[in-house]
C-alpha positions in Angstrom: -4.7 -1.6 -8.9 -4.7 -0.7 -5.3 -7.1 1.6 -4.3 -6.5 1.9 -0.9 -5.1 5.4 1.1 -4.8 6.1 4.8 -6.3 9.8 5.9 -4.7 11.1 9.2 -6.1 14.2 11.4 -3.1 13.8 14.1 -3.9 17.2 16.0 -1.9 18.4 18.8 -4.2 16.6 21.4 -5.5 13.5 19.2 -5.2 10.8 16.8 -7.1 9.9 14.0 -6.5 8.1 11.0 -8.9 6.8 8.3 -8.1 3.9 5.9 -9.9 4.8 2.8 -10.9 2.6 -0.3 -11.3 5.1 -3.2 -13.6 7.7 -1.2 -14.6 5.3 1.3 -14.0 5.2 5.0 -13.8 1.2 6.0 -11.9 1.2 9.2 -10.8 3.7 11.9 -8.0 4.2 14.7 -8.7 6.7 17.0 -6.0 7.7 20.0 -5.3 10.1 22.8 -1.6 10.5 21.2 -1.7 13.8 20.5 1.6 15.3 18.6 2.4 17.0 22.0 2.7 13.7 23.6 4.7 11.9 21.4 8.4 11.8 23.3 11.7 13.4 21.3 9.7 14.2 18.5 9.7 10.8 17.8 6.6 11.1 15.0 7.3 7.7 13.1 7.8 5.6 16.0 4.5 6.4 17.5 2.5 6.8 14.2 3.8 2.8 13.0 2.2 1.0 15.7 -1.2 3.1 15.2 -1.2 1.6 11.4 0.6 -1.3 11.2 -2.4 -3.2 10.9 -3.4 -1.5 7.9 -0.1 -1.8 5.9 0.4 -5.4 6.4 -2.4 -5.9 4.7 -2.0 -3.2 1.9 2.2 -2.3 1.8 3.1 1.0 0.4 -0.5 3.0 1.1 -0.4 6.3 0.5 -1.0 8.5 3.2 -2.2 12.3 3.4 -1.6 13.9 6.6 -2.9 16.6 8.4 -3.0 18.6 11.8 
């Protein structure tokens, strides 16, 4: 059973996301991406490259989002 979950704060000004094992914090990405910045409203493309890491190595996290 994976355990795993990715927490996101994505604010209009920053990035943050959180990759969780059950209530856990083991790794962090933190960027000046804010969702103001992101171009055409474009949410996916920008938030993939800030996470890819993460679901390579655990496909199909799930992810709780906030702002």
């Amino acid at each position: 059973m994976n355990n795993h979950w990715i927490a996101i704060d994505w604010g209009t000004s920053n990035f943050r996301a959180f990759l969780m094992n059950h209530n856990q914090c083991i790794d962090t990405v933190n960027a000046h991406c804010g969702l103001l910045s992101v171009p055409d409203r474009q949410f996916d493309a920008a938030l993939l490259p800030l996470i890819a890491p993460w679901l390579a190595q655990h496909p199909n996290l799930p992810l709780l989002m906030a702002g």
